[in-house]
C-alpha positions as CSV (number, residue, x, y, z in Angstrom):
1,X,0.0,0.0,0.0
2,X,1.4,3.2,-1.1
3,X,1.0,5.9,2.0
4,X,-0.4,8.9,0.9
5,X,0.9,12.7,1.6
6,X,-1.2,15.1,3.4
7,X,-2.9,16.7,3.0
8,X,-4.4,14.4,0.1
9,X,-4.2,15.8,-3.6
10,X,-6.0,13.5,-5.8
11,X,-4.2,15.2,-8.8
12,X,-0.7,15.7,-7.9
13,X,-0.4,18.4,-10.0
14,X,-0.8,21.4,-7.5
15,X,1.9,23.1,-5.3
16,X,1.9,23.3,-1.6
17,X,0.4,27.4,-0.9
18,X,3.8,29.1,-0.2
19,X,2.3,32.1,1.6
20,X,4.3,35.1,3.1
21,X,7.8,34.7,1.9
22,X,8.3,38.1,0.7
23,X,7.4,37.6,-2.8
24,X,5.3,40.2,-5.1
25,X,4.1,40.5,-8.4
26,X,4.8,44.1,-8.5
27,X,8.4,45.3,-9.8
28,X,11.2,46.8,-8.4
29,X,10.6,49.8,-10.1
30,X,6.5,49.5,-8.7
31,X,4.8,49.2,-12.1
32,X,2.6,46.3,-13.1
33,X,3.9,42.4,-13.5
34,X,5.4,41.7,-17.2
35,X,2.6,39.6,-17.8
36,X,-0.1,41.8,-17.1
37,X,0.7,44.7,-18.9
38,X,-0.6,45.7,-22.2
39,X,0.6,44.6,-25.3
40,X,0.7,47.4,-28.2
41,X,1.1,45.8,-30.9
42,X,-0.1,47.8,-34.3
43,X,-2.3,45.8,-36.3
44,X,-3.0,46.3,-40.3
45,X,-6.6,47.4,-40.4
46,X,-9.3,45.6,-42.4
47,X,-11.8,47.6,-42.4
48,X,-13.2,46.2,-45.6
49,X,-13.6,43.0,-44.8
50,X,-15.1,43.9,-41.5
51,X,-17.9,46.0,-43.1
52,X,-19.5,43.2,-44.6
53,X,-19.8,41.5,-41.9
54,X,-21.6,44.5,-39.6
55,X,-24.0,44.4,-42.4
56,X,-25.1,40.9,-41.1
57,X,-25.0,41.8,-37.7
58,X,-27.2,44.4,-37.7
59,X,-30.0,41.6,-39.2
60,X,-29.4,39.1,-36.4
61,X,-29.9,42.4,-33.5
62,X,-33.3,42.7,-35.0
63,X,-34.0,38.9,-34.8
64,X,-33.6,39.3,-31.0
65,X,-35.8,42.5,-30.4
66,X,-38.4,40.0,-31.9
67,X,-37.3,37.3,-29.3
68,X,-37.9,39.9,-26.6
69,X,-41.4,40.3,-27.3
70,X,-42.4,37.0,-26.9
71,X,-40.4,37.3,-23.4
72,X,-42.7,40.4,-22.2
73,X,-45.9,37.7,-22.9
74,X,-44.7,35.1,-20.7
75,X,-44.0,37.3,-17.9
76,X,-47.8,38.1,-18.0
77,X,-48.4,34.4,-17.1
78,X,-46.2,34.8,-14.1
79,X,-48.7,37.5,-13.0
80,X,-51.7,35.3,-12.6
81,X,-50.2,32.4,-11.1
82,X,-48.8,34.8,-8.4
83,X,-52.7,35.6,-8.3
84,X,-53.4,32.2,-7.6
85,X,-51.0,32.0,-4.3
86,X,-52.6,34.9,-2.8
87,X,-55.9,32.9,-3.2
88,X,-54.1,29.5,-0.8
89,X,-52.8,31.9,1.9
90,X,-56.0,33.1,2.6
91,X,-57.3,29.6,2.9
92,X,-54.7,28.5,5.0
93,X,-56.0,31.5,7.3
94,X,-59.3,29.8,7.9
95,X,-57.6,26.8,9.0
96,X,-56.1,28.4,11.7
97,X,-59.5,30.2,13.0
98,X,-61.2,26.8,13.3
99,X,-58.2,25.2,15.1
100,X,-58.7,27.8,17.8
């Protein structure tokens, strides 16, 4: 039987939390980490290419106004059956009147 460490790490893939040792992510020079700074890089523009496809866009966005509608309709459902609970509590209230 092979004795396990602990505490237990089913995948044995994670270091040990190494808390408080001085270390910081922050620079000497106090700017932000390497690896969370932005990368500028220029990029070529292509606007034309993108232009065809904000054509299609602009169909789908009013596909989902229509979507939306349908939404508002079901939500009038909810309305009435929240009608319908008022109607049990007060029926539970005459319970407790003849239990007295």
């Amino acid at each position: 039987m092979v004795e396990k460490s602990f505490p237990f790490n089913p995948h044995g893939n994670q270091q040990p939390y190494r808390g408080g040792e001085g270390r910081s992510f922050r620079r000497e020079d106090g700017k932000k980490p390497y690896f969370l700074e932005e990368q500028r890089v220029e990029k070529k523009s292509k606007r034309m290419e993108y232009s065809v496809y904000n054509g299609d866009n602009d169909e789908i966005n009013g596909d989902n106004g229509e979507i939306n509608g349908d939404n508002d309709e079901i939500n009038g459902d909810n309305d009435e059956i929240n009608g319908d609970n008022d109607e049990i509590n007060g029926d539970n209230d005459e319970i407790l009147i003849f239990e007295e």
